[in-house]
Each structure stands twice: as structure tokens, then as C-alpha cells.
Kinemage of the C-alpha trace (Angstrom):
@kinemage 1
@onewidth
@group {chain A} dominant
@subgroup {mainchain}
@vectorlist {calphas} color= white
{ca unk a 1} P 4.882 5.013 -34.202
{ca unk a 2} L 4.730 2.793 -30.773
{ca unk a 3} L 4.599 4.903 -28.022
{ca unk a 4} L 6.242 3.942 -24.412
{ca unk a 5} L 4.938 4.912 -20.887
{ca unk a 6} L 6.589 4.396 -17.277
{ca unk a 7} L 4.913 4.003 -14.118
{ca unk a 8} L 6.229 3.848 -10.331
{ca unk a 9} L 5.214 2.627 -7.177
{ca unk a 10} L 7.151 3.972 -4.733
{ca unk a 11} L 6.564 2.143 -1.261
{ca unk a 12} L 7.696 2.277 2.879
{ca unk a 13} L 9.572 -0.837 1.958
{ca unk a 14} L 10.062 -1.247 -1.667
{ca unk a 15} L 9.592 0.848 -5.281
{ca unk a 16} L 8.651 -0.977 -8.493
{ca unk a 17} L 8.896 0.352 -11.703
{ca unk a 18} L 7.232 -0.834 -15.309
{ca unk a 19} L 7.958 0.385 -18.648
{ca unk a 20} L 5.142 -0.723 -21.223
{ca unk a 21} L 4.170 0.253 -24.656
{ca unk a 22} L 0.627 1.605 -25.513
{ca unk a 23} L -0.676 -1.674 -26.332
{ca unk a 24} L -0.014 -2.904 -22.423
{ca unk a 25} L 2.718 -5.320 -23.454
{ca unk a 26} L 5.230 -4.857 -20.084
{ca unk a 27} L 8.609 -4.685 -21.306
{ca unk a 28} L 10.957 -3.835 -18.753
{ca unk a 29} L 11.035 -4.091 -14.572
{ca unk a 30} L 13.255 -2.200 -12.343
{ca unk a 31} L 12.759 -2.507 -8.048
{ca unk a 32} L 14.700 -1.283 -5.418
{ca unk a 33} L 13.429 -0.270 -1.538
{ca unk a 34} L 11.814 1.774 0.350
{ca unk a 35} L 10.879 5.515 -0.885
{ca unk a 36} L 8.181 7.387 1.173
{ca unk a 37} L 9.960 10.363 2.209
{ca unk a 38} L 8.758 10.458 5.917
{ca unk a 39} L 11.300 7.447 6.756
{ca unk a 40} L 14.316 7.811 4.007
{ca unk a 41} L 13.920 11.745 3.298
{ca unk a 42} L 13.838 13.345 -0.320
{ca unk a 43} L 17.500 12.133 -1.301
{ca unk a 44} L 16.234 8.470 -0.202
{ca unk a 45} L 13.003 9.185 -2.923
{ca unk a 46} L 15.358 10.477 -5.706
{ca unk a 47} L 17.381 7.342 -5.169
{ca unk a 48} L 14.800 4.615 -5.147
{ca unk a 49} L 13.150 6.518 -8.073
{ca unk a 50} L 16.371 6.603 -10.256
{ca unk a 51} L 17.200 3.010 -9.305
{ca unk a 52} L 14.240 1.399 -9.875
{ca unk a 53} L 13.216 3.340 -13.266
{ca unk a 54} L 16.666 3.247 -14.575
{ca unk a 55} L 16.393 -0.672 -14.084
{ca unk a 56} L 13.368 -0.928 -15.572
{ca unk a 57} L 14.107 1.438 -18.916
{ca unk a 58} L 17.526 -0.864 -19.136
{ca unk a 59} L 15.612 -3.672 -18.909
{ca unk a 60} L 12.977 -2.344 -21.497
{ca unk a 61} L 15.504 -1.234 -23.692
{ca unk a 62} L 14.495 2.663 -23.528
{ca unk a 63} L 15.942 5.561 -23.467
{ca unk a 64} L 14.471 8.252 -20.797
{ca unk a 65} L 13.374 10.480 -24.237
{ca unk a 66} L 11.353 7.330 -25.741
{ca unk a 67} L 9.088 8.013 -22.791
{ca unk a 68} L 5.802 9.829 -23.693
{ca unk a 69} L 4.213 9.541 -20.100
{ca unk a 70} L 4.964 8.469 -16.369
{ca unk a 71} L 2.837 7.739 -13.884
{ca unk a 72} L 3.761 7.958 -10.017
{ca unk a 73} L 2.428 6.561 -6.823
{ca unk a 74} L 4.153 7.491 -3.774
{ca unk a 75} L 3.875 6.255 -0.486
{ca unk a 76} L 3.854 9.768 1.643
{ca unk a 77} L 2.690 12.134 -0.595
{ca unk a 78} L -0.598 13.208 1.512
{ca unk a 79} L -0.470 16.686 1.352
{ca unk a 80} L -1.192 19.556 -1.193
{ca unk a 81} L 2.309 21.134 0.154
{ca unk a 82} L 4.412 18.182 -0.631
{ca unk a 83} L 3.296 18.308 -4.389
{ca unk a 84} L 6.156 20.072 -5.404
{ca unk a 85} L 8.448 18.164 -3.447
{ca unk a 86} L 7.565 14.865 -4.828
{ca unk a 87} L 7.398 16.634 -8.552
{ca unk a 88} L 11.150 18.017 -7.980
{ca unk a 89} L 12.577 14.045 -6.808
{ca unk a 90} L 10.424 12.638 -9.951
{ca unk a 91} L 12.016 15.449 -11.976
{ca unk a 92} L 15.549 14.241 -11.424
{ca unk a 93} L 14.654 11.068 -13.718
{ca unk a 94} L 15.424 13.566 -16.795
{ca unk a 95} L 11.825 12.798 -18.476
{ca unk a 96} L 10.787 15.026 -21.056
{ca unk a 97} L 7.293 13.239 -21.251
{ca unk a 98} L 4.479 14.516 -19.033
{ca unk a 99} L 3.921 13.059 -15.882
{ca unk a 100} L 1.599 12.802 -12.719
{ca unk a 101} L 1.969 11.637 -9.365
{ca unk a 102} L -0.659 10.357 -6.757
{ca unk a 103} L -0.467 8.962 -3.496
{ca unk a 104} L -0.020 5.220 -3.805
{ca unk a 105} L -3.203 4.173 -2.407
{ca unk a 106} L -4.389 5.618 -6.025
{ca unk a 107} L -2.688 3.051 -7.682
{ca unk a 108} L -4.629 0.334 -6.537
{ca unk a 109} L -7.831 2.077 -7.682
{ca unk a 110} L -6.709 2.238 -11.168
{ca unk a 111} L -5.159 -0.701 -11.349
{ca unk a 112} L -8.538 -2.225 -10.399
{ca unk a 113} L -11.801 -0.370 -12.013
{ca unk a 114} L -10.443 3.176 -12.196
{ca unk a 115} L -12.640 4.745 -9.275
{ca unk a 116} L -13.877 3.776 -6.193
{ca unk a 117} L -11.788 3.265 -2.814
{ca unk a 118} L -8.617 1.649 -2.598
{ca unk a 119} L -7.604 1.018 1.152
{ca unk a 120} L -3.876 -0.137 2.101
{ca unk a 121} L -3.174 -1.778 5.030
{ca unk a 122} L 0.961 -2.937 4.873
{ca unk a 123} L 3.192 -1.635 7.446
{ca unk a 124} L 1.114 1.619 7.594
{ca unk a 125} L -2.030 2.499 6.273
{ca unk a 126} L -3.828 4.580 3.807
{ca unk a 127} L -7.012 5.241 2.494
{ca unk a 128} L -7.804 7.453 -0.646
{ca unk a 129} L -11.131 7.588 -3.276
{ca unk a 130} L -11.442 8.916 -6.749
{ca unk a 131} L -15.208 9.575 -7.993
{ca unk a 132} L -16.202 8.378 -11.578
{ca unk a 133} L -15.592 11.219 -13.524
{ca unk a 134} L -12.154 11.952 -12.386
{ca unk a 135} L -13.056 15.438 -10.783
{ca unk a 136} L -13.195 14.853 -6.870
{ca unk a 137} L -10.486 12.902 -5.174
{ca unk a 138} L -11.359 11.811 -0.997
{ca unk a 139} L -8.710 11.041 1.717
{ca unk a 140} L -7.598 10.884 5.117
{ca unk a 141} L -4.735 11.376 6.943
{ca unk a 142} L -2.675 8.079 6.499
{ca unk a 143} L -0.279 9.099 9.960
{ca unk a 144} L -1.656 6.348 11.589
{ca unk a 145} L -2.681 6.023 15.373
{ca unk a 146} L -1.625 9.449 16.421
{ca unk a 147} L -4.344 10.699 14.235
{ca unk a 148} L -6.661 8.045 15.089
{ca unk a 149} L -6.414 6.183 12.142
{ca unk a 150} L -5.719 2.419 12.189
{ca unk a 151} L -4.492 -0.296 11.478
{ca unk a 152} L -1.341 -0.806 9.124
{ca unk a 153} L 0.887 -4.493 10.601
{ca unk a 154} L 2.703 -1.451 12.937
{ca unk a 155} L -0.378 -0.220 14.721
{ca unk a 156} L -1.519 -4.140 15.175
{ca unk a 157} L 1.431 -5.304 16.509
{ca unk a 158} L 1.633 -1.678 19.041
{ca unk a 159} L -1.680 -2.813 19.796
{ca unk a 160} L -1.339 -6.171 20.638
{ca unk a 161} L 1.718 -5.102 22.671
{ca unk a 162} L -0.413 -3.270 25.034
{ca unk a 163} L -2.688 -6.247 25.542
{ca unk a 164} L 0.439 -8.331 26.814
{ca unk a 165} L 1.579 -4.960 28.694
{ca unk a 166} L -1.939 -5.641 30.577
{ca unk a 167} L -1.718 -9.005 31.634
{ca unk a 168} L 1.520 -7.891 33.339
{ca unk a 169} L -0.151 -4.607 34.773
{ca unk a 170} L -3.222 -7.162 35.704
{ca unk a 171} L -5.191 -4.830 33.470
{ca unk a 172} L -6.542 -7.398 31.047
{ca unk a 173} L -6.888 -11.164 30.861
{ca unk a 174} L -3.769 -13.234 30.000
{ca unk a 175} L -2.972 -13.765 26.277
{ca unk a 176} L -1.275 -16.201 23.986
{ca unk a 177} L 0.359 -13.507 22.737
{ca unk a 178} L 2.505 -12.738 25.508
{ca unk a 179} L 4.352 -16.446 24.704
{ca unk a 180} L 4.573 -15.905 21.083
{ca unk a 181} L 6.694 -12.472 21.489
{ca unk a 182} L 8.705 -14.128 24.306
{ca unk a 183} L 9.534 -16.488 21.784
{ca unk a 184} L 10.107 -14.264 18.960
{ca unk a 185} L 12.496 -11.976 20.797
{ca unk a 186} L 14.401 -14.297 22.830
{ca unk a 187} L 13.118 -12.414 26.134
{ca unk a 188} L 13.132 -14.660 29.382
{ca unk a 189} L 10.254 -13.862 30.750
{ca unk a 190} L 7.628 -11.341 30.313
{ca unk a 191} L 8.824 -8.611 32.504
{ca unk a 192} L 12.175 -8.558 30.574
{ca unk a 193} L 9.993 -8.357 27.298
{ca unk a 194} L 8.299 -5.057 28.691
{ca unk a 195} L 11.639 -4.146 29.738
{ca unk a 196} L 13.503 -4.537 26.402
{ca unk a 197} L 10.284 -3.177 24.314
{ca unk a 198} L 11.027 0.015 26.355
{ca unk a 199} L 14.895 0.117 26.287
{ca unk a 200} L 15.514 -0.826 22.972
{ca unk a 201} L 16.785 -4.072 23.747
{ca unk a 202} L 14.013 -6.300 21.817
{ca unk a 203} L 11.941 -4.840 19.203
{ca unk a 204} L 8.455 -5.715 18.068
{ca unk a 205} L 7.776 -4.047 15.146
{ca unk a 206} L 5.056 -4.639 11.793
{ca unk a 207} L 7.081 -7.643 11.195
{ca unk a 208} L 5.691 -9.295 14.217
{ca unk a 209} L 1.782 -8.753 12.703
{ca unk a 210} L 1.933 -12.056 11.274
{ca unk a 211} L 2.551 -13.969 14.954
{ca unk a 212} L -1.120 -12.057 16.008
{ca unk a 213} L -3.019 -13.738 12.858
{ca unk a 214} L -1.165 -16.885 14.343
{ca unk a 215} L -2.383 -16.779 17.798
{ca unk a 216} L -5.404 -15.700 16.011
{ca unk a 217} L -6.375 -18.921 14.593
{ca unk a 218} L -5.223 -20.996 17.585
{ca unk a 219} L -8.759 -19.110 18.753
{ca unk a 220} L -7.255 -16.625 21.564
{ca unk a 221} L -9.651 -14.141 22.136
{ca unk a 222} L -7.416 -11.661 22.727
{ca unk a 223} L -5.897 -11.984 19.258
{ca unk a 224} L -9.324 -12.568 17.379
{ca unk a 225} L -10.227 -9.150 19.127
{ca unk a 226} L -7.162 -7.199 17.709
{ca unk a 227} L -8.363 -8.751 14.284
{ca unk a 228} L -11.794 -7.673 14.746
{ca unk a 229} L -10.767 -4.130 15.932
{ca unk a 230} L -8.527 -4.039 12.744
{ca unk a 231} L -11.521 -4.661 10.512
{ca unk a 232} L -12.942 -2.295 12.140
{ca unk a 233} L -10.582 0.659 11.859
{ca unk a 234} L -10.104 0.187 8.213
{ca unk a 235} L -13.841 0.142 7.552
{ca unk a 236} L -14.039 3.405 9.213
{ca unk a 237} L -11.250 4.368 6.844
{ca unk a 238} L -13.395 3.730 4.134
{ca unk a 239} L -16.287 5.027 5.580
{ca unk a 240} L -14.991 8.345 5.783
{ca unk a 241} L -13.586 8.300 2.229
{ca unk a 242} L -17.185 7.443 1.325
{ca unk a 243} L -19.073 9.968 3.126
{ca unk a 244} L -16.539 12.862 1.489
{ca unk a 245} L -17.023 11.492 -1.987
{ca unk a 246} L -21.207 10.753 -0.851
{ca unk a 247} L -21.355 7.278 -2.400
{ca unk a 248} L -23.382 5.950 0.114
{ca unk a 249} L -25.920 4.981 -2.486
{ca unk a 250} L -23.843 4.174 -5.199
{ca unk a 251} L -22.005 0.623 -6.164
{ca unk a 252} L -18.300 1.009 -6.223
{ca unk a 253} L -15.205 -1.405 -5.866
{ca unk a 254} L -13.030 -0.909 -2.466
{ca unk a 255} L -9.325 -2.143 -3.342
{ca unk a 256} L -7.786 -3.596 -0.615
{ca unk a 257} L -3.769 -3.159 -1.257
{ca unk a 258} L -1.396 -4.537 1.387
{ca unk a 259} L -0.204 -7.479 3.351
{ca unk a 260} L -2.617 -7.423 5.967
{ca unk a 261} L -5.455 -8.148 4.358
{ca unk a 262} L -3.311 -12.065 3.870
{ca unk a 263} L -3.708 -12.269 7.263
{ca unk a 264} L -7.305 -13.724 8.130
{ca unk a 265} L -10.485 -13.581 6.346
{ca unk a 266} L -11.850 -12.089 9.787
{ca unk a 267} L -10.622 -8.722 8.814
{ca unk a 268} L -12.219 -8.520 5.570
{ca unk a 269} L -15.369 -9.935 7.549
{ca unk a 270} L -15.745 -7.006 9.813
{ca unk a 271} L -14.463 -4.762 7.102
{ca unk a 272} L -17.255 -5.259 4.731
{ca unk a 273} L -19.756 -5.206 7.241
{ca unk a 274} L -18.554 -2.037 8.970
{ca unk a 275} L -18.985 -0.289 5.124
{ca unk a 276} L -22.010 -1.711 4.343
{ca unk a 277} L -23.446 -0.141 7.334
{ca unk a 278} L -22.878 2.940 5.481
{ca unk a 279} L -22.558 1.893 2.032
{ca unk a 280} L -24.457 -1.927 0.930
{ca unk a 281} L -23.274 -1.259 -2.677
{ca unk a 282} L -19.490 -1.076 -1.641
{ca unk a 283} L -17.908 -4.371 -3.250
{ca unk a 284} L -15.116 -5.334 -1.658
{ca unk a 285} L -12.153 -6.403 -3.853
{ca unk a 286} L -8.462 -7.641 -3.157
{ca unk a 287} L -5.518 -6.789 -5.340
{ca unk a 288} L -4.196 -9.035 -7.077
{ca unk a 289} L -2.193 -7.309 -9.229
{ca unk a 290} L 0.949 -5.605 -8.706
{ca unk a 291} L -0.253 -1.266 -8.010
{ca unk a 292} L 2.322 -0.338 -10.647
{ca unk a 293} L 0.067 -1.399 -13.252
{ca unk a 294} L -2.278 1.464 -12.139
{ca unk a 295} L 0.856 3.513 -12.544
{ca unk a 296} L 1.812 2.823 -15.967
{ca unk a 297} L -2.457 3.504 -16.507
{ca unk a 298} L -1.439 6.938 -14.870
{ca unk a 299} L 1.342 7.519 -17.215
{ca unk a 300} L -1.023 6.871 -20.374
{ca unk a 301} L -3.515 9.220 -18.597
{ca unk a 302} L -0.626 11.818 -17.854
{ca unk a 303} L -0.115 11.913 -22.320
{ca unk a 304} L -3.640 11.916 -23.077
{ca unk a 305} L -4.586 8.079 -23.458
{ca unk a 306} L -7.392 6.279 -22.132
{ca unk a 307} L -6.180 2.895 -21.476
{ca unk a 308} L -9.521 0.671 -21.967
{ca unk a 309} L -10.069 -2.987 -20.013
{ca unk a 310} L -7.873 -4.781 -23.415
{ca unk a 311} L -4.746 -2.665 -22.426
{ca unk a 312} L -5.466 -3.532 -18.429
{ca unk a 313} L -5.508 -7.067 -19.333
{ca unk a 314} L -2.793 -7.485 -21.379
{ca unk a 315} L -0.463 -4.999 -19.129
{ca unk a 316} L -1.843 -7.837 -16.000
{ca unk a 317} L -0.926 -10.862 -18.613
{ca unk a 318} L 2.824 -10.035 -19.150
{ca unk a 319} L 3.966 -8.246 -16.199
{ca unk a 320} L 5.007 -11.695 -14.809
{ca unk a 321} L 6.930 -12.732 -17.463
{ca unk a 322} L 9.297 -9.250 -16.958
{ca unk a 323} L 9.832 -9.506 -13.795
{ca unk a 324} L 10.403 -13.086 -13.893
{ca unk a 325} L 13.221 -12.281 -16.438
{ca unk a 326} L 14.586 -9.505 -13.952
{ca unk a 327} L 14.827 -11.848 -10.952
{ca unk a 328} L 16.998 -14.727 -13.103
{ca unk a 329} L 19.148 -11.994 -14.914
{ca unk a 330} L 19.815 -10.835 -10.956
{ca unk a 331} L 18.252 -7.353 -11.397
């Protein structure tokens, strides 16, 4: 008998969810927004979880009890303590099958190779590692710039804001940037920019990121900097993941999951050579495949299955045409 798993990916901005049968054929996709619990709470989890699942088991066909294993990434879960949390909004899906739940950075690993690093950089960022055998996972903090960790699009465009803040203050040299928010808020000159970033009259938030890759490739060295300094940050991500886990010597994949890494090939540039500092067998890899494949793997995992590269491949070959046929039947 054909057996059926589910996986998740529950994101700051959007949750996608995959039913497939052992074989890796996709057969249903369900998607709704944002889920990490630091930004819509537990009740905002539950309901991105039930949405997008319960789209994607319609969509398949399913019923909830044809499930024999789920899989869940979730944006948020960090902590040891929020394990039950995250089991109890997962729980409210009604599954009977056995499940597991990472933190979505996880995804990307084992939608990729199955260990190694995987290291998101979207609107926040992340940065988790699973050894080979499955026994020692590595982390850090993924809160961002008030633990010193950097740089999601929000912590580059906070950064870059500070660099226009100078040229006002006469701190630091003048910027393209400061013309490129002035147009993209509608502010009349730059002290009324400053002015509105503080009041809460203009807001520059990790949608700007893409106007400091801009100015970026018009060559202002203010811009290339905040690139460089990006790079930087999330190769010290990795480097700390690496040092935990002691790969140093070893040759692993690092998955880089997220928007940002769209933005220039400058930040992979000073990425990779950041690691290799520490690690010259680190390989680094973008992608290119939707993270909820790596949950569905989890979900095969979760009931005992080992998925092999055949499975991977075919669960990467039809994804496409599911959610293709979700978007025209207005899912």
C-alpha cells in the first residue's frame, strides 16, 4: 500500500506545505503567510499551519489519517523551551502519523545533501548545522543584531540607514544611498527622512534591501561596504556553526536559503572566503529548491524512511507542476 507524507515550511512571511507519496511524486500544495511565532504569536502558527496543510491535503486529495509522517520547519523555533509549543500548534492539524519539527534553516540542509550548514539570510537570519550521522545538531541565536548576529534584508537596510544618518551627523562620507531612500519614501529632503524614520512617518524596512544591492552596483562605496560587511557576518555565522560541529577539516555543503543571497555575487564572495579561512572544504551551495522538500524528507524520516537521492529528485521534478496547478485553480 502507497504511503503519504506532509511537510511544512513555516516562514516570517509565508508557509508552504507539500503532500507527496513515498515515491517523491508531489501531489498536493497548500501556502498561506507568515508563521514564526515571534511576529504573529502561537494562534497566528496554528492558523498558517492549518491553512496551508489543509490546502495542500485538499489539493492532494488526502485525508489528515492517510498521512503516515509530517515533517516541520519553523521559522522561530530556536529554543529547547519552545519545543512543546511548536509540537502543541502542529498538533492542532489532527495527524495521527508521527511527526518532527526543526527550525527552518534545517530544511534547507535536507533538502540539499542531508548534513552540513544551511545559512538563511531573508528578512532575518539564521544559521543551523546537522553532522553526518544525524546525532549532533549546531546553532546560533538567529535574534539578529541585538545578539550580534547579522545580516537578514532588516539588519542591511538598519545598517545602511545609519550610514545616511552619518552623512547628516557629518560622521561619514556622503552616500548614494541617502537619494535612493529619499526617493523611495517620498521624504523632501534628508533631514525629513531622519525625521520620519524616527517618528513613524516613513518606514525603511527589509523591503528596502534590494535599493542597497542597487546603489551597490552603480559602484558606491558605501553600499559595496554594507555588502561586504554582510558577507562577512554570515560567514561568521557559519563559522561558528562549524567550530561547534568541528568540521574544520571536513568537506561539507553550506546551503544558502533566502533572498539575500539574489542580491550580488559580492556577498557570496566574502562569504566563502570568510569560511574558508576556517574551513577550505566548506562548498558553498545556493538553494534552488523550494525548503519544503527537505520537509516532506523530514516527514519520511519522522515514519522510519530513508528517502535516497531517486526520491529527492523526483520530489524536485514535480513540485512545479503542483504548485503550478494551485496558482491557476486560485489556491
Amino acid at each position: 500500500m502507497m504511503r503519504y507524507f506532509l511537510g511544512v515550511d513555516v516562514g516570517s512571511s509565508k508557509t508552504h506545505a507539500l503532500a507527496a507519496d513515498e515515491t517523491g511524486q508531489a501531489l498536493g500544495f497548500g501556502e498561506d503567510g507568515a508563521g514564526n511565532h515571534e511576529t504573529v504569536g502561537y494562534a497566528g502558527l496554528n492558523a498558517a499551519l492549518n491553512t496551508a496543510a489543509g490546502r495542500a491535503l485538499e489539493a492532494a486529495g488526502l485525508a489528515k489519517e492517510q498521512i503516515a509522517g509530517a515533517g516541520f520547519g519553523v521559522s522561530g523555533y530556536d529554543w529547547p523551551s519552545e519545543r512543546a509549543n511548536t509540537l502543541g500548534a502542529i498538533a492542532t492539524l489532527g495527524l495521527t502519523a508521527p511527526v518532527d519539527a526543526v527550525n527552518d534553516a534545517v530544511l534547507g540542509i535536507l533538502a540539499q545533501s542531508g548534513w552540513g550548514l544551511g545559512v538563511v539570510s531573508g528578512t532575518g537570519c539564521n544559521c543551523w548545522g546537522w553532522d553526518e550521522a544525524r546525532r549532533r545538531m549546531g546553532q546560533v541565536t538567529g535574534h539578529g543584531l541585538r545578539l550580534g548576529e547579522g545580516a537578514g534584508s532588516g539588519d542591511l537596510v538598519e545598517m545602511a540607514l545609519q550610514k545616511v544618518a552619518h552623512e547628516w551627523t557629518r560622521r561619514g562620507p556622503a552616500t548614494a544611498l541617502t537619494p535612493a531612500f529619499l526617493r523611495h519614501t517620498g521624504a523632501r529632503d534628508l533631514p525629513d527622512l531622519l525625521e520620519g524614520v524616527v517618528n513613524g512617518r516613513y518606514d525603511l524596512s527589509a523591503s528596502a534591501a534590494p535599493l542597497v544591492f542597487q546603489t551597490a552596483a552603480l559602484g558606491d562605496p558605501v553600499a559595496l561596504d554594507l555588502i561586504r560587511w554582510a558577507g562577512a557576518e554570515l560567514g561568521e555565522l557559519a563559522k561558528a556553526v562549524i567550530r561547534q560541529l568541528e568540521f574544520e577539516k571536513l568537506s561539507f555543503d553550506v546551503v544558502q536559503i533566502g533572498s539575500m543571497f539574489d542580491g550580488s555575487p559580492l556577498l557570496t564572495e566574502v562569504m566563502r572566503d570568510t569560511i574558508h579561512g576556517l574551513a577550505p572544504g566548506a562548498r558553498l551551495v545556493r538553494l534552488t529548491v523550494p525548503p519544503v522538500v527537505g520537509a516532506v524528507r523530514l516527514g519520511m524520516e519522522a515514519a522510519g524512511l530513508r528517502p535516497d537521492a531517486q526520491v529527492r529528485a523526483r520530489l524536485v521534478e514535480t513540485i512545479g507542476e503542483v504548485r503550478r496547478s494551485t496558482v491557476m485553480a486560485g489556491g
